[in-house]
C-alpha atoms as one frame of an Amber mdcrd trajectory, in Angstrom:
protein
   0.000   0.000   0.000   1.245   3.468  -0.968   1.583   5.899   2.043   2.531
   9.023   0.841   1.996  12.393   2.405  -0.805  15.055   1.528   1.423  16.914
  -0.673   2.523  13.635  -2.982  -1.276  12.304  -3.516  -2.052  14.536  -6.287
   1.156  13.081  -8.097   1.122   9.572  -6.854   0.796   7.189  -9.686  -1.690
   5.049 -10.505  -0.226   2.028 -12.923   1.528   4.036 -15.968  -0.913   7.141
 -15.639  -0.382   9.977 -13.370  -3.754  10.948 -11.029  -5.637  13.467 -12.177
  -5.916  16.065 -10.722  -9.513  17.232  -8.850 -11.731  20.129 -10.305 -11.144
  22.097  -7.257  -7.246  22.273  -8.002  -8.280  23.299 -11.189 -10.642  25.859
 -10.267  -7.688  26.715  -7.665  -4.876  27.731  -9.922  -7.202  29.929 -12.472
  -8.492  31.870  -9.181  -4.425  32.467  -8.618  -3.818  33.156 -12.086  -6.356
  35.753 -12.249  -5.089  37.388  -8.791  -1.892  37.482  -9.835  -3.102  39.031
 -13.503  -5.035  41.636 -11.409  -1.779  42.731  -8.809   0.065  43.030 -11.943
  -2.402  45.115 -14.087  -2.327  47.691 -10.591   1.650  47.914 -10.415   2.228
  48.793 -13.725
């Protein structure tokens, strides 16, 4: 049994495939992206 810790689950393999990865992360990073857009859009 694998016993990784939180961090490794999202890239813990499953036979040849990597996991993929929940809509949440996904909904996750474009939230960031679009912060980071908007800080960026103020500064300069």
């Amino acid at each position: 049994m694998w016993r990784g810790g939180l961090s490794e689950r999202r890239t813990a393999p499953l036979g040849r495939e990597a996991a993929p990865k929940p809509a949440s992360a996904v909904y996750q990073e474009y939230r960031m992206q679009w912060f980071r857009d908007c800080c960026a859009a103020e500064r300069g």
